[in-house]
N, C-alpha and C positions, 0 to 999 in steps of 0.2 A: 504494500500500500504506500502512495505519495505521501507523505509526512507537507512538506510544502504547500502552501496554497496561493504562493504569488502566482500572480497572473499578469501578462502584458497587455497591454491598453489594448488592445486590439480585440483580445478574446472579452474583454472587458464591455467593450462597446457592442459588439455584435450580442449580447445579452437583453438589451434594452429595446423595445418595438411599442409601438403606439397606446393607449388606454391603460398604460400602467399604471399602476400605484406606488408610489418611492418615499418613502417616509428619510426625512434627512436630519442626521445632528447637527449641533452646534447651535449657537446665538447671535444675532445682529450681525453674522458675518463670520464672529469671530472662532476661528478652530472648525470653520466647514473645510467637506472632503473637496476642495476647489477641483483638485485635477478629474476625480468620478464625475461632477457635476458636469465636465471639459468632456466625459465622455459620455453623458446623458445626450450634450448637445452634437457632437460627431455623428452618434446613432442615428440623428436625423427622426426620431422619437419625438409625436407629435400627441395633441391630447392627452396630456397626463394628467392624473391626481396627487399633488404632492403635500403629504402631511409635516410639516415643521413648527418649530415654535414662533415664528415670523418670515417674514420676508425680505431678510437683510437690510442692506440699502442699496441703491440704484445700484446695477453694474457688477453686485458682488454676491457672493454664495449664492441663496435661493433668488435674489433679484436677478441674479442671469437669463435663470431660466425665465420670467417671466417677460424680463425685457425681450427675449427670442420669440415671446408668443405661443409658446409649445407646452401652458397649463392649461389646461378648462377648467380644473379646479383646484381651492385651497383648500386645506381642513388648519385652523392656525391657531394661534390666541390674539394676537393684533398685525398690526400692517401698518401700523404711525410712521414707520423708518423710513416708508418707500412707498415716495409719491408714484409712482409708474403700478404699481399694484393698483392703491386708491383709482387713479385714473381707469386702467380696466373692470375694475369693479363697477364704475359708475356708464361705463360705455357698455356693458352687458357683456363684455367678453370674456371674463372671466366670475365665475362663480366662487363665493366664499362662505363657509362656514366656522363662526368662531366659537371659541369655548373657554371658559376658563383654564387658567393653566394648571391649575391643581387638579381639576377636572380632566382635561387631558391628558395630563402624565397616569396620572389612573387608568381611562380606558386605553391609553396603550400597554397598561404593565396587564390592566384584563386578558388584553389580545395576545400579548406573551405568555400569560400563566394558564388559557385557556377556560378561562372563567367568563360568564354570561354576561355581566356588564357590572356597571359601578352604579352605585347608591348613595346619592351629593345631593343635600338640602340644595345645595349654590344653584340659581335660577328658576327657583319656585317664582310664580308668576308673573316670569318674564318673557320675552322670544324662546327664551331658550327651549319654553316647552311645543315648541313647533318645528322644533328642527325633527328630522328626521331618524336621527341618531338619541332621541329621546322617545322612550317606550313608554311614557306613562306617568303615572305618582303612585307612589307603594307609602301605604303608612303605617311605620312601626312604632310601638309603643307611643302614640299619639300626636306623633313628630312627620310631618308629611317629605318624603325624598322624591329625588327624580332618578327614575332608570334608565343610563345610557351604557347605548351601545360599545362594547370594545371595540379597538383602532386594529388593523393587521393590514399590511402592506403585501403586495409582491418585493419589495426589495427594500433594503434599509442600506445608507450612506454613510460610514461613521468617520469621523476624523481623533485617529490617536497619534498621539505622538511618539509610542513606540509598540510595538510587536514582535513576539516570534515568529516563526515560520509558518507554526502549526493555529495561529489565529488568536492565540492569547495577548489581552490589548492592556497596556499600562497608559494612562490618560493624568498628562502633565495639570497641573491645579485646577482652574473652569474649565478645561477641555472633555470635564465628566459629566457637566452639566447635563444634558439627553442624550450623551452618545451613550450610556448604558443601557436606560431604558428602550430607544429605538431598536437595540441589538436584539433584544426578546421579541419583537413583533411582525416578523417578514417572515416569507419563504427562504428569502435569498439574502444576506447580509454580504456586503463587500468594503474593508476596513482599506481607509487611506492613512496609510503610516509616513512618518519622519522618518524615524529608523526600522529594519528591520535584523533582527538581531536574532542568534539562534537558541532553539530550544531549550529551555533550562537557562538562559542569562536572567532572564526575570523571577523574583521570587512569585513562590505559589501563593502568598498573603498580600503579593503586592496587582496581582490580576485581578482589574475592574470589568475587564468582559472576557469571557473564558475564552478559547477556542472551540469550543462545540458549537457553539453559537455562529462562528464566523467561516462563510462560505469559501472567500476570495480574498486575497489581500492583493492593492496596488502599492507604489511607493510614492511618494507625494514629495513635496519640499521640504528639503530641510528650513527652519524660521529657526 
């Protein structure tokens, strides 16, 4: 069996086809998989749904892709960063759905742990009980929640700053922010590393996303 899972950009990009779903780490920009994202747009992968915690700011991480015109939809928590988001939102081109963020990070760790959905006072009579990703109000013990749906992608984007061969990811300070959680909820997980370093250089206490979890590793910039 290959112990390795680097991959060249090339096997990389020919993975990616229209109406995907790609859930991506990082925040405001910072600590995204820049070069996967470089091979989202190569793909020429059009219609996508892509789950993040925003959408960067103009020109950078997930605003790339938007600026390319190649989302039809968001699932996020805001878009304040990035006025070319707002703009297609308001010209109809692109659809968004927002959610809390503590809300969010929950139904994706659902959609990783395999579990029905989440159970969040947050958005009791608001939009939020019209989204479609909200199943209801269940009321325990006299306290009325809302059931939403868990998050699962075809593919997760992670950016770490180092790995082994075998997909085990060490994540320098905020660069753990959602790249763990993202890693539990795809089919397909593909890690953009700084370094790649071999088996056994990382301790086993210091792995923030195992290698079981991770499908593909590229190599990314060194910063």
């Amino acid at each position: 069996m290959e112990l390795s899972k680097v991959r060249a950009r090339e096997e990389i990009i020919a993975k990616f086809h229209d109406g995907q779903i790609i859930a991506i780490g990082g925040q405001t920009g910072q600590y995204m998989p820049e070069r996967l994202i470089q091979c989202v747009l190569d793909s020429g992968a059009r219609h996508l749904t892509i789950y993040s915690i925003d959408t960067s700011d103009p020109g950078t991480g997930v605003g790339r892709l938007i600026r390319a015109g190649v989302v039809d939809r968001i699932i996020t928590t805001h878009v304040g960063t990035n006025p070319e988001t707002n703009a297609q939102i308001q010209a109809g081109t692109l659809r968004a759905e927002f959610s809390p963020m503590g809300s969010f990070i929950e139904r994706i760790r659902c959609g990783g742990l395999g579990l029905g959905g989440v159970l969040t006072p947050v958005g009791i009579d608001t939009l939020v009980e019209e989204s479609p990703f909200c199943l209801g109000r269940q009321t325990i013990d006299g306290k009325d929640y809302l059931l939403m749906k868990p998050v699962h992608a075809d593919f997760a984007l992670l950016g770490a700053y180092k790995c082994d061969e075998f997909g085990n990811c060490w994540y320098k300070g905020t660069m753990r922010n959602f790249n763990v959680v993202m890693a539990t909820a795809a089919d397909t997980v593909i890690a953009e590393c700084e370094y790649i370093v071999p088996v056994g250089e990382i301790e086993p206490e210091n792995v923030h996303t195992y290698g079981m979890c991770v499908d593909y590793i590229v190599e990314g910039d060194r910063k």
